[in-house]
C-alpha positions as CSV (number, residue, x, y, z in Angstrom):
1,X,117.4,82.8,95.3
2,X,114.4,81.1,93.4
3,X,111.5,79.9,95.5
4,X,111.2,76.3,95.8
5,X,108.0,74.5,95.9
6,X,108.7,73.1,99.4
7,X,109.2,76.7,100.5
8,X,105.9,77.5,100.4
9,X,102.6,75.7,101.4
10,X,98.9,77.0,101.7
11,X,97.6,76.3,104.9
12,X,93.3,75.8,105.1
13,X,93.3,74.8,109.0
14,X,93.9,78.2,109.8
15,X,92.6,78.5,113.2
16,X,95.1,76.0,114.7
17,X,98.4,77.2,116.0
18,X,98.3,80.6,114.9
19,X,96.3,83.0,117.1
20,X,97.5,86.0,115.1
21,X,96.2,85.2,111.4
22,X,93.1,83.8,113.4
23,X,92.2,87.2,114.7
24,X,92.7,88.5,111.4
25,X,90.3,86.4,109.2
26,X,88.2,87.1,112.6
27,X,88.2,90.7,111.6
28,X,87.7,90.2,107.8
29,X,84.2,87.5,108.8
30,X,83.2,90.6,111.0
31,X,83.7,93.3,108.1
32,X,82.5,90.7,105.2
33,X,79.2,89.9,107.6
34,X,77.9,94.0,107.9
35,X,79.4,94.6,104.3
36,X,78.7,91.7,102.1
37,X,79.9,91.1,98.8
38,X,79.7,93.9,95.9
39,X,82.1,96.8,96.9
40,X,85.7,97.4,95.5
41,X,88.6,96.3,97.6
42,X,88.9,99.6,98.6
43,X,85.8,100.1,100.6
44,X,86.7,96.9,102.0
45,X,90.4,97.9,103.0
46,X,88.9,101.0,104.7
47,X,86.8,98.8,106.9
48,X,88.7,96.3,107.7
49,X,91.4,99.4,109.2
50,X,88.8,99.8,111.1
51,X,87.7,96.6,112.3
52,X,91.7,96.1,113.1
53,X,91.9,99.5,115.2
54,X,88.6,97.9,117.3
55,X,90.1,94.7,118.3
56,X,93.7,96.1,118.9
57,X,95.4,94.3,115.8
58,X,98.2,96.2,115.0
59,X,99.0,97.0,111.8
60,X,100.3,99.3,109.0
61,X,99.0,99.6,105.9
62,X,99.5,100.6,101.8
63,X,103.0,98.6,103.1
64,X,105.8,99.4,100.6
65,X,108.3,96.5,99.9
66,X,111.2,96.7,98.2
67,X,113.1,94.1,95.8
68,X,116.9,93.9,95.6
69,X,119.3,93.4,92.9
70,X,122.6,92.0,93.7
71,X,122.5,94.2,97.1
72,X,120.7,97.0,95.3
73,X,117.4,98.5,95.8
74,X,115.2,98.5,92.8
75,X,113.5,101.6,92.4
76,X,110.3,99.5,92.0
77,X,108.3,98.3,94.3
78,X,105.1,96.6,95.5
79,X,102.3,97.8,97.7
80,X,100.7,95.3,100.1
81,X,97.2,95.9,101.4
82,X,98.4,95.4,105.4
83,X,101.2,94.2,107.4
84,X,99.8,93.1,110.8
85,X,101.5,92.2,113.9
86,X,105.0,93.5,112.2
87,X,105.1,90.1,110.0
88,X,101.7,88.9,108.5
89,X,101.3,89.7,104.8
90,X,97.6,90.4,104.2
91,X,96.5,90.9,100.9
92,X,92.8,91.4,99.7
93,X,90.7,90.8,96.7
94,X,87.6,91.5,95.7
95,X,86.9,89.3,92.3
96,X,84.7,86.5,91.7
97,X,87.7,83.9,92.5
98,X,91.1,83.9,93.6
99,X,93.4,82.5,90.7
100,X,97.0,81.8,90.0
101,X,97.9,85.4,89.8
102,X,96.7,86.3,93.3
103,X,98.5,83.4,94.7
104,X,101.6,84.7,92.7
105,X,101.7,88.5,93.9
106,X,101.3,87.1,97.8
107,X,104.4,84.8,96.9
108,X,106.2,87.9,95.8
109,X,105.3,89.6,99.1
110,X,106.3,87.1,101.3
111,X,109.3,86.9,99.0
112,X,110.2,90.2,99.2
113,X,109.6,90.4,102.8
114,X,110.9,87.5,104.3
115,X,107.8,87.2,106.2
116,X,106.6,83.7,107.1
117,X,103.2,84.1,106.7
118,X,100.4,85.6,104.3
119,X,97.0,86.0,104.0
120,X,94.7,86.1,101.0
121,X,91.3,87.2,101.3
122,X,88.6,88.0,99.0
123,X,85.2,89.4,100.0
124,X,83.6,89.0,96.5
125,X,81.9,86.0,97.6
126,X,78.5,84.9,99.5
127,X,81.0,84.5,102.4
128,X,84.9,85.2,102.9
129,X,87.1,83.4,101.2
130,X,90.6,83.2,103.0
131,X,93.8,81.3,102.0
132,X,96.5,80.9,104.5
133,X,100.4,80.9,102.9
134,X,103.5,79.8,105.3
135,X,107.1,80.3,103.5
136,X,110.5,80.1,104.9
137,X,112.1,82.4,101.8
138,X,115.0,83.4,103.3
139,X,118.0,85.8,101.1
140,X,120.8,84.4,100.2
């Protein structure tokens, strides 16, 4: 099934409604305040584990989702930063700005997943940039 615009919407009021990405971009503010900007995603991933494990988010991460074919598993697959509360897609960057082909690969997640909501955020900046994605991609 191809997405549909209406499938998907980016959400910047964040806070309202939704306790659970909330407490994440809480997390990220706290790891992107005693960090800063400057280090590879990496370093920033390991933190934020960290940060996670401290305020009792659950989560699992280096995530492996699968695509189908007709039924099939593909042999390929992608890797998503976290997965916390057993549905939120949470993907980081750390690059100047987040562009099409960030919001494109969080899509795909959410895609692949069938999870209805995402996170992008990106510690590059003089404070944390986070985008907010909602879907309803469903299989066929």
């Amino acid at each position: 099934m191809e997405p549909q615009i209406s499938q998907i919407r980016a959400d910047y009021d964040v806070g309202k409604g939704d306790p659970q990405t909330f407490s994440i971009i809480g997390a990220a503010m706290e790891v992107h305040k005693e960090l800063g900007p400057g280090f590879l995603e990496a370093v920033y991933q390991d933190a934020l584990a960290l940060e996670f494990d401290a305020r009792g988010i659950p989560y699992r991460r280096e995530q492996a989702l699968y695509v189908r074919y007709k039924g099939e598993v593909l042999p390929s697959s992608y890797r998503v930063d976290f997965v916390c509360f057993g549905d939120v897609i949470v993907e980081l960057k750390a690059v100047r700005e987040i562009g099409p082909v960030d919001r494109a690969q969080i899509l795909n997640y959410l895609r692949v997943s069938e999870s209805s909501r995402g996170l992008l955020l990106n510690f590059a900046g003089r404070s944390l940039e986070h985008k907010r994605f909602v879907s309803n991609f469903k299989s066929a």
